[in-house]
N, C-alpha and C positions, 0 to 999 in steps of 0.2 A: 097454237102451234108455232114453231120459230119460223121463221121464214129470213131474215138475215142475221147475220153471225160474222162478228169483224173481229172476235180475238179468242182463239184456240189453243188448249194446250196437246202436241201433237207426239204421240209414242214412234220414235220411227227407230226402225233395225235393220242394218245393212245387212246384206248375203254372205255369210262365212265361205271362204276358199275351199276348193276339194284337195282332198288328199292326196302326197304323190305316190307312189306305187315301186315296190320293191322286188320289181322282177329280173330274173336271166335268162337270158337267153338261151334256147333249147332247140337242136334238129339234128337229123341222123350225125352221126357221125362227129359230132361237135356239142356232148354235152351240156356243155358251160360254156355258151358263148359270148358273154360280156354280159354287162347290166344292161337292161332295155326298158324300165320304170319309168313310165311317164308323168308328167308332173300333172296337178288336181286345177282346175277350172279357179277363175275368178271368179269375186262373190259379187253378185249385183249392189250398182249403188241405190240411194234414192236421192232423188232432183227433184228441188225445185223450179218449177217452170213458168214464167208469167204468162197468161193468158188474157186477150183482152177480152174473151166470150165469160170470163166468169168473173163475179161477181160478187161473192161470197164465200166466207170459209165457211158454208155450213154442211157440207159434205164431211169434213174432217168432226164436224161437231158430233155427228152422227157415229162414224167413224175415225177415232182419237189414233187408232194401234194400225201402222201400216209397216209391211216388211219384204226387202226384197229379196230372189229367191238366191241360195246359195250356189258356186260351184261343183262341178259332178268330180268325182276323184278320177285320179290315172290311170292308165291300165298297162299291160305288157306292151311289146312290140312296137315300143317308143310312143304311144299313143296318150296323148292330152287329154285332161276331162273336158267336157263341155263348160264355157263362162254361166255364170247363173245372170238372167235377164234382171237390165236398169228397172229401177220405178220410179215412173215418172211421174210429177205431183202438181196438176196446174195449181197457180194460187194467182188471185185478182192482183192487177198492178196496183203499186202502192205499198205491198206487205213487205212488214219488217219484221227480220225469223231475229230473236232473242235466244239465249239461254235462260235457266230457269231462277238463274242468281240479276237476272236484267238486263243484261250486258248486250248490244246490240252485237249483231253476229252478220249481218246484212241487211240490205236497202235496198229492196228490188223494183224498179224502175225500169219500163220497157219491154215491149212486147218480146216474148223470146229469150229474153234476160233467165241466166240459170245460175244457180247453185247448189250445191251438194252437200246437201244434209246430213248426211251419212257413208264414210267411205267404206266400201264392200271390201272383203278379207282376202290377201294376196292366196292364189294356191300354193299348196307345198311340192318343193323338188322332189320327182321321183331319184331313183339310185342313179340314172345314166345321167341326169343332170349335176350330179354329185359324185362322180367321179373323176379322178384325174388320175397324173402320172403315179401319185403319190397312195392313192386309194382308187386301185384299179376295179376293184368289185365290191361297194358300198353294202352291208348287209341291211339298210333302213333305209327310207324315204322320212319327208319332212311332212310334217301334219300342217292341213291348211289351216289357214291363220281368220279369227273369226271376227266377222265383222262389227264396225262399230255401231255401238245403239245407245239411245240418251230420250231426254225430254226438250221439245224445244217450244216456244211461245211464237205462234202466227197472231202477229196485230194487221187491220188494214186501215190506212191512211188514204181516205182515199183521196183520187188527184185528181182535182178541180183548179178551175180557174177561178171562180168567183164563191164565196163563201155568204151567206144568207144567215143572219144571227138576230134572234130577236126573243120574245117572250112567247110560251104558247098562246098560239089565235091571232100572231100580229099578221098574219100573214102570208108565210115566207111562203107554202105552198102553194097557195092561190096564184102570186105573184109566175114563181115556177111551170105552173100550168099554160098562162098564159103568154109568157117569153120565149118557151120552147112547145117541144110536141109530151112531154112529159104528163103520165096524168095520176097524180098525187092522191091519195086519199084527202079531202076537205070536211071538216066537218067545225060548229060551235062551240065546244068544246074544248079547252086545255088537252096537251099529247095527242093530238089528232094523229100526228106525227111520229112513227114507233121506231122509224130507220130511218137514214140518208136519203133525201130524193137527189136525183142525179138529170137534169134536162141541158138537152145541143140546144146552144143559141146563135142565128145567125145573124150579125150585122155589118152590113156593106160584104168587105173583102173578110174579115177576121168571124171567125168561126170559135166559141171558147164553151167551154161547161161551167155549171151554175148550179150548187148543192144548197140545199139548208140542214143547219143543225139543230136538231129537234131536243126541246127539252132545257133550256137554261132557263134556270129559274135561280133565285138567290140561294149558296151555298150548294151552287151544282160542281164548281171545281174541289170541294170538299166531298162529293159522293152524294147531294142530296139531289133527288127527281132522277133525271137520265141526262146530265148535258155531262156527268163525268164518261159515260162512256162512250159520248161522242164529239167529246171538244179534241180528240186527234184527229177529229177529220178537218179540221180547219187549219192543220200545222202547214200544208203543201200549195195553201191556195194564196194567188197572185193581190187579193183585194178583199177585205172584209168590208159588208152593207149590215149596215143597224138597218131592221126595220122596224118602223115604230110606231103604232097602232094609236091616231090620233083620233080613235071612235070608240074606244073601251068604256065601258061600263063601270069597272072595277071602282069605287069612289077614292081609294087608298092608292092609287096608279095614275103615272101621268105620263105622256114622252119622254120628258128631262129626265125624270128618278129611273125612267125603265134604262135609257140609256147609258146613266152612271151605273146599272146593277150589271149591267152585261159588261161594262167596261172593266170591272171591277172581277166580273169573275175569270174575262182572259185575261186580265194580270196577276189573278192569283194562278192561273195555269202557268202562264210564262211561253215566253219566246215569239210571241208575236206581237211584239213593241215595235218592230220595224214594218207590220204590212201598212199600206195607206189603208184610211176608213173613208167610207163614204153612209151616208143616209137620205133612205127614202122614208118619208111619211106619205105610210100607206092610211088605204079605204077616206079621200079627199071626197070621192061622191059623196059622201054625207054631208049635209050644212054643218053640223057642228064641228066635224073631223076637217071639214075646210076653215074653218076661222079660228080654231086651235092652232093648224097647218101655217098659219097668215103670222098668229103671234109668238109662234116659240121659232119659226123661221130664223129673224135675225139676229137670238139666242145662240143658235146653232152652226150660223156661220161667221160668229166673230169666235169661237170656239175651235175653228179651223176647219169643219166639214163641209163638203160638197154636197148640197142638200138637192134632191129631190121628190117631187111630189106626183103619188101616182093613186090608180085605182084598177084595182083588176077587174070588178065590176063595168067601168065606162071605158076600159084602157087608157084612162088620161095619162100624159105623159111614160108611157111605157116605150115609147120608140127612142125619146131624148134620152130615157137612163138604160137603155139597149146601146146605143153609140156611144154614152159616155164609159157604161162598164168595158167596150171595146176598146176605146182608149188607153183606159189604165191597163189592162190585160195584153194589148201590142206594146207597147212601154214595157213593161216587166215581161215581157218574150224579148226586146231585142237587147234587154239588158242580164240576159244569160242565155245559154243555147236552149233549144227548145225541148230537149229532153233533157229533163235531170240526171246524172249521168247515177249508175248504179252503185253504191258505195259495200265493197265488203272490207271490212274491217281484219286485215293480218298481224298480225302477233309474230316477228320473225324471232330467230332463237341467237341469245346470245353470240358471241363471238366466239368467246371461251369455255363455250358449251360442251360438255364429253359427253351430250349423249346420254347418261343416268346420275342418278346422284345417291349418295351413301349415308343413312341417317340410326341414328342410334336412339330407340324408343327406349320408355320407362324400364320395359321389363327385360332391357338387354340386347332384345333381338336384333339384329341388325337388316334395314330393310335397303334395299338396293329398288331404285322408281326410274324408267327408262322407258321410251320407245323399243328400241333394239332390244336388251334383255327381256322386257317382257314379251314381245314378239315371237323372239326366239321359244322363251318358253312354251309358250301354246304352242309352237311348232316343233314341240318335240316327244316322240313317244318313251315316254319313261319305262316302261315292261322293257327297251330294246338297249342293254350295254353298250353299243355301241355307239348308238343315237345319244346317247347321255354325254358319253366319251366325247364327242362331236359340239356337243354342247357347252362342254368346259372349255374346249377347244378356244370356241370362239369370244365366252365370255373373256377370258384370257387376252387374247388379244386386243380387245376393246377395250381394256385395262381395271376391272370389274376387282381383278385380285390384288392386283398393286392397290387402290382405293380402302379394301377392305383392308387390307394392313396398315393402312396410315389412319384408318378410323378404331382402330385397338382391337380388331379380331383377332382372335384365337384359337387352335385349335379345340373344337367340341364347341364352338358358338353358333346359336341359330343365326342362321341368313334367312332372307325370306326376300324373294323376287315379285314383286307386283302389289296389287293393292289389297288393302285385309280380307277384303269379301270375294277375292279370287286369287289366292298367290300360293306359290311354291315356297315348302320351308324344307329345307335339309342342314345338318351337321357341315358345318363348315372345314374342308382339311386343306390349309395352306398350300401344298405343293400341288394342289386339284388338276397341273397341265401336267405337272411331272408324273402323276400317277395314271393320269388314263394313259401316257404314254406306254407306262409299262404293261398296257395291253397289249405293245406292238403295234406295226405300221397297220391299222386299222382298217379293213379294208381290202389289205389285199389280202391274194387266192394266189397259191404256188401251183395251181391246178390250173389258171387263165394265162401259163407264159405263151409265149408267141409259139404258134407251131413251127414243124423242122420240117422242110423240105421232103421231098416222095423220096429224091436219089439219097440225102442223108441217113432217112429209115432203115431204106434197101440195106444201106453199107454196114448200118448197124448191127441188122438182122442177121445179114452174112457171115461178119464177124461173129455172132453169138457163135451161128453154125460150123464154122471154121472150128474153132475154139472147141467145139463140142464133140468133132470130130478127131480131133488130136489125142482129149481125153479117153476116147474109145480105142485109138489106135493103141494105146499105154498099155490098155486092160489086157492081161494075161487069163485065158482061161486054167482051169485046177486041171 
């Protein structure tokens, strides 16, 4: 059964906006008393959250497909939908949310630390919102706008101060066990080792973590054994320790070769040519593993390494390479701040950016790609003339129709707005602001002018009856 899980691919879908609402106003005496449609709820986002209590993506593993809820639509009497609720998504410090083409999307570092995976869908204007001098009584509201949804890749890196690399059985667990409270599975056996161990070590004043990565073995940064899917846990750590197994059995295995093969495979990974290394030569209790330890020693540090010799068996020497891993680990704490700061990577737009772009495929079509016009699209109800009318309105102004003239439209040429697996295509008619106009001032109601006065009516009324009375005086009976 799995029990850790450091790289997920995660379905998430934001909450579509609620509807606005296309109502008027009604009560004795006052028919039609303005537009009162209230606008549709925002749609929930989903966040990411760093959490120090977890540990693991294996909750996502279980479940991939997570989504948050939508906004409730408008209603009459100016009243708003309800926001549809955030979802919120702990994920272990350390994780980096990718897209599905690689592309780092964020670096989450820090407890608390968020990001928004997914932005939830604005609600749509009801009619009072969408009214003015100009369109005093809107016959439509604006449809909510639906939220965004994609595929995104959780990796975790996790964040250690000291990094543990060695061949299976050299040790690194044992070691683990006993420098912290950490209690590792140990066994004789090659992959004892299935996940990251994670142990607190305390020495003097400095306090740091101490991981090992389980599984390199030659051509593990190629994908062979398990040290491919766990040599990114070594990316974030202050100090890598060879440890290296001076009591092996193996007859084809020695300290030296094992440490050129580990060497060899974080360079074919890359990017950790600048941590310092250090080496212990572990299990020293043993006579032979001690005068091995004696002869490849000054091997090892005209080589340039800090050499150590311990055993987790006798604790020899575990106190001296406790205070010196503190060392290096205060050193590389006061030579950057102590939290990595969180990196999301933005993508600003252009200068001379309008907003959409106008492209002319094989078969003619002319396809118009935008934030704003597609927006607008989903926010529009096509059954309602008016709303359409309103639509051209705007793309107009945006300059949608000037572009498509400079890109060889024609009258009777398809347009099509948004992407092929969900876009609007219509007949394209050049003068498209000029003709919704000939619907008239859209919007307004010759039924909604300002009322007149009580003493106006009276004078009105009179006059009829004045008038009426004249006429009667005229009539000649036979």
């Amino acid at each position: 059964m799995t029990t850790f899980v450091d790289r997920v691919e995660l379905h998430v879908a934001a909450g579509s906006g609620g509807h606005g609402c296309a109502s008027v106003h009604r009560e004795k005496f006052k028919p039609l008393g303005g537009p009162d449609g209230g606008n549709g709820g925002r749609g929930g986002d989903v966040i990411l959250v760093v959490d120090q209590s977890v540990t693991t993506l294996l909750d996502y593993h279980h479940s991939p497909h997570r989504k948050a809820t939508s906004g409730k639509p408008g209603e009459g009497s100016n009243r708003s939908g309800k926001d549809g609720g955030d979802l919120v998504l702990p994920v272990p410090d350390g994780t980096v949310l990718l897209n599905k083409n690689g592309e780092v999307l964020a670096d989450l570092v820090g407890h608390g630390t968020t990001y928004v995976a997914a932005q939830g869908g604005r609600g749509g204007l009801g009619n009072a919102a969408l009214a003015s001098a100009r369109r005093k009584a809107p016959g439509f509201a604006l449809l909510g706008e639906p939220g965004t949804a994609g595929d995104v890749v959780l990796e975790l890196k996790t964040v250690a101060d000291v990094a543990l690399v060695g061949y299976p059985s050299a040790g690194k667990s044992s070691l683990i066990s006993v420098l912290s409270a950490a209690k590792p599975k140990i066994a004789d056996y090659p992959f004892t080792t299935l996940v990251p161990n994670l142990g607190v070590v305390t020495a003097g004043s400095t306090v740091y973590t101490i991981a090992d990565v389980p599984g390199l073995i030659p051509g593990a940064s190629e994908g062979r054994g398990l040290g491919l899917e766990f040599l990114r846990h070594v990316e974030r750590c202050s100090v890598l320790v060879h440890v290296l197994d001076t009591a092996t059995l193996e007859a084809e295995r020695d300290p030296l070769s094992d440490l050129e093969t580990i060497e060899a495979e974080l360079a074919a990974y890359g990017g950790l040519e600048d941590r310092p290394r250090m080496v212990v030569l572990n299990k020293v209790d043993i006579p032979d593993g001690k005068d091995l330890a004696d002869i490849i020693r000054p091997d090892l540090e005209a080589r340039g390494f800090q050499v150590y010799e311990a055993s987790a068996v006798s604790r020899v020497g575990l106190k001296e390479l406790s205070f010196a891993l503190a060392g290096i680990v205060g050193e590389a704490r006061a030579a950057k701040p102590q939290q990595e700061a969180t990196r999301i990577v933005i993508r600003p737009k252009a200068v001379d950016d309008a907003g959409f772009t106008v492209a002319v495929e094989e078969d003619g079509l002319f396809r118009v790609r935008g934030e704003k016009p597609e927006r607008w699209v989903h926010q529009t109800d096509f059954s309602n003339d008016e709303a359409v009318g309103y639509l051209a309105d705007r793309l107009s102004r945006l300059g949608v129709e000037e572009a498509l003239v400079k890109a060889g439209a024609r009258t009777g040429d398809g347009v099509a707005i948004g992407p092929e697996e969900n876009a609007v295509v219509f007949d394209w008619e050049p003068a498209m602001a000029a003709g919704a106009e000939m619907l008239g001032r859209r919007g307004e109601d010759h039924r909604l002018e300002e009322p007149r006065p009580a003493t106006q009516r009276r004078r009105e009324r009179d006059a009829v009856r004045d008038d009426a009375d004249q006429e009667f005086k005229k009539f000649k009976p036979f």
